[in-house]
N, C-alpha and C positions, 0 to 999 in steps of 0.2 A: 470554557475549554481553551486548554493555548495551543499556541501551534503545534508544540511536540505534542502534546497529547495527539491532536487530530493525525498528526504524523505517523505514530507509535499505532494509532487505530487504522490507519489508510494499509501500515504493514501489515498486520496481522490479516487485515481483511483480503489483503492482496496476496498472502500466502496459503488461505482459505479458498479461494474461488476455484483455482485452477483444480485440489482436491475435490472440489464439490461437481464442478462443470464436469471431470475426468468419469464419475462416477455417475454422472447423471444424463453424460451426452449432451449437458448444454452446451451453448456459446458463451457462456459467463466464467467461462474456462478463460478466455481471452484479454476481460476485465483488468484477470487475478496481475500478469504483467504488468499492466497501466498503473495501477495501484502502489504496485510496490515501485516502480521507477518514482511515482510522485510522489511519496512517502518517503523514499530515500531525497529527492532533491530537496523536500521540506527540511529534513535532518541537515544535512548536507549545508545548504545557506542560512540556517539556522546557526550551525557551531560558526562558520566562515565571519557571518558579522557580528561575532561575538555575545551573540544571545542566549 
């Protein structure tokens, strides 16, 4: 797995949770944020050093 991949799965999963937690009443609603911030800086210093 490379990074983006793990990167591109970190987004998806972080724009799932907050759907899932919103419908469920969990707290894994709060996750879904965290996921997508880190997935986005994955991408993000990914492209920046040329990778």
């Amino acid at each position: 797995m490379t990074v983006r991949t793990l990167a591109l799965a970190l987004l998806i999963a972080g724009a799932l949770l907050p759907v899932i937690g919103w419908h469920t009443r969990s707290p894994i609603a709060f996750v879904g944020p965290a996921l997508l911030l880190l997935g986005g800086l994955l991408l993000w210093t990914g492209k920046r050093h040329g990778r």
